[in-house]
Residue, then its C-alpha position, 0 to 999 in steps of 0.5 A: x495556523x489560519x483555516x488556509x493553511x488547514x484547506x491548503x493540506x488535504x486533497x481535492x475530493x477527485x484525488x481522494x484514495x482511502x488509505x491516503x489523503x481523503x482529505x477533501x472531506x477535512x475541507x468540505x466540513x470546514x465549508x459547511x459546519x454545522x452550527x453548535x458542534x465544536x470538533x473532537x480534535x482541537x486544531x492544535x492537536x489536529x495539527x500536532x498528529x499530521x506532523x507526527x504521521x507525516x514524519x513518521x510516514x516520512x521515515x518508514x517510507x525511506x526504510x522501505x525504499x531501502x529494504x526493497x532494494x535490498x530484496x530486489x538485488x538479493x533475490x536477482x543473485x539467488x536466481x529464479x530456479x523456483x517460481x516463488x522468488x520470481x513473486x518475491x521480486x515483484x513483490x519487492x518492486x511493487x513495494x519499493x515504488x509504492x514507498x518512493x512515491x508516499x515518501x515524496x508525496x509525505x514531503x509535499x504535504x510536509x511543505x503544506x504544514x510548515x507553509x514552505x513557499x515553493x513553485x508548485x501545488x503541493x495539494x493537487x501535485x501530491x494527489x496525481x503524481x504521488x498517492x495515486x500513483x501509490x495506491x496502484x502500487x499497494x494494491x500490486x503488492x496485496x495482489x501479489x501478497x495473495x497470488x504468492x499465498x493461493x501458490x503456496x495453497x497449492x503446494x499444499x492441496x497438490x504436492x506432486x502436480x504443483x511444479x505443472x500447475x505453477x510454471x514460470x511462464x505462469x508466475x511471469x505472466x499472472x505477476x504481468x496481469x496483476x500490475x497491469x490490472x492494479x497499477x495500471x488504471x492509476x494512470x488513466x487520471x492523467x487523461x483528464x487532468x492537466x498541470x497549469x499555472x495558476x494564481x495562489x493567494x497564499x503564497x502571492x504568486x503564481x504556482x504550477x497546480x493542476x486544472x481542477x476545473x470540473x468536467x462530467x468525464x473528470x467525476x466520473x473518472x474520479x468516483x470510478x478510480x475511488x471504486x475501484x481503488x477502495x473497495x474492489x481491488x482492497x476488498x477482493x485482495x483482503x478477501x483472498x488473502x484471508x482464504x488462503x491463510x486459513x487454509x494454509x494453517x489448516x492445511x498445515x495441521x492436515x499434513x503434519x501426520x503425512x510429512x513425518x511417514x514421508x520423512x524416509x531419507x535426508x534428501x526428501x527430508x531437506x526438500x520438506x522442510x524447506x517446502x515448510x520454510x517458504x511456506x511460513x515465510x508465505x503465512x507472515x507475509x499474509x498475516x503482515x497485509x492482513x495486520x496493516x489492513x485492517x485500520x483501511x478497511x475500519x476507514x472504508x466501512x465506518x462512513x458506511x454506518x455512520x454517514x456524519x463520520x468526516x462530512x461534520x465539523x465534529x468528525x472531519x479532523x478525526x477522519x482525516x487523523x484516520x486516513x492518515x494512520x491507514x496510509x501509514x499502516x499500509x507503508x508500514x507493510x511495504x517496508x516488512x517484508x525484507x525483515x520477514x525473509x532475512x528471519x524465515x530465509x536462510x538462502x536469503x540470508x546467506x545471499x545477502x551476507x555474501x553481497x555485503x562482504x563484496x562490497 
């Protein structure tokens, strides 16, 4: 496979988000190799890993596409009695628009790799209406992941005020705020870029792709979003989620004694263990993000410590391979939270039993 093809499958640098394609890097060490280095990954190889995570990445997206709208039509039949479902839910939506649009955004760069001839740009079409798009929606799911664990540090801490401090106005409108802030500036980069038809040497025709000519708003624009997307919202959800499941663990271990003196009747009983269920259901959910974090945040601290890492020749295939299987991990959280309530939730399951055997 020619060096066109190996520029044509990464991302304008504009369009980079960490845990997707920040594959202008790949582009930009091919234009500026430093002499005497050969790279760690052959272009074979290199070649042979984008194939297996795209299709990877291809498959866990349709499983979460699906899971999701399970979650989604099962928690709508539970109901929203106890706030925590109605975080379930958005968590759910969150999840499945972040899967549906890495799934078409994985199909595009399938097209780059197998040189399929087709009208558009799949490089820059990708970047605006697909992995951005997608990490608004990943970091909405992390910031919902840490609202519903701060919740559940609640429960614990104030037990029997719990039910004032988290209301449902409450949960409606932090759930609100939260896609608002997260998903939202996502879309500011349609402000600045522009679908046109352009001329692709490639493929010898004209092709619709974004302007991608360089203005002082569209830069600023861009390194903003990057900020914001790969190190404020990342780290800040990281950070909180990590707070909260140590002090839900801690918590848990502090009030055992108390929980057993309060076990008087089956009623209180029945309530306690459930408050326990949902909040170990609550503590995979944080474990699971803070599981399929870590190769994102191994991404975004290694260029920090070791500048070379992706802007050589040596480096720039094993970065890109790097990005790629964060992308992936962070799908892979989109796609586990329907099996974590169909183990840990008996109404969950229940609900669903009864769906399936309507239909």
């Amino acid at each position: 496979m020619d060096a066109t093809v190996n520029a044509c499958i990464g991302s304008d640098r504009l369009f980079d988000s960490p845990t997707t394609m920040n594959a202008s890097v790949a582009i930009e060490s091919e234009m500026k190799w430093i002499s005497g280095m050969r790279p760690i990954l052959s272009e074979e190889d290199f070649f042979t890993w984008m194939s297996l995570i795209i299709y990877v990445t291809l498959f866990v997206a349709l499983i979460g596409i699906i899971s999701n709208l399970l979650v989604i039509i099962t928690c709508a039949r539970i109901g929203f009695s106890e706030t925590i479902n109605i975080s379930y839910l958005a968590l759910g939506i969150a999840d499945l628009m972040a899967s549906a649009t890495r799934f078409y955004g994985s199909i595009f760069l399938l097209f780059e790799i197998t040189t399929t001839k087709v009208h558009f740009d799949p490089r820059t079409v990708s970047s605006v209406v697909a992995f951005l798009p997608s990490q608004g929606f990943e970091k909405t799911a992390a910031f919902i992941t840490a609202f519903i664990a701060l919740e559940r540090c609640l429960c614990v801490q104030f037990p029997l005020h719990v039910k004032t401090i988290v209301t449902k106005r409450k949960t409606i409108f932090s759930n609100v705020i939260i896609y608002i802030f997260a998903f939202g500036p996502s879309n500011l980069i349609h402000m600045v870029y522009r679908f046109k038809w352009v001329y692709n040497a490639t493929q010898n025709r004209t092709v619709l792709a974004i302007d991608q000519s360089e203005t002082r708003l569209r830069y600023i624009l861009a390194r903003a979003l990057y900020a914001y997307y790969g190190t404020i919202l990342n780290f800040t959800a990281l950070i909180v989620v990590w707070i909260c499941t140590v002090y839900l663990v801690l918590g848990l271990k502090r009030k055992a004694v108390a929980r057993k003196e309060n076990f008087k009747t089956s009623f209180i009983k029945d309530n306690k263990q459930k408050d326990l269920q949902v909040i170990k259901t609550v503590f995979l959910l944080a474990v699971t993000y803070l599981v399929c974090s870590i190769p994102t945040a191994i991404t975004l601290l290694v260029p920090q410590f070791v500048p070379e890492f992706g802007s050589t020749r040596a480096l720039a295939r094993i970065s890109r391979v790097s990005y790629m299987i964060s992308g992936l991990m962070m799908q892979v959280n989109s796609c586990t939270n329907f099996f974590i309530f169909l183990y840990m939730g008996s109404r969950f399951r229940k609900a669903l039993i009864t769906l399936f055997k309507r239909h």
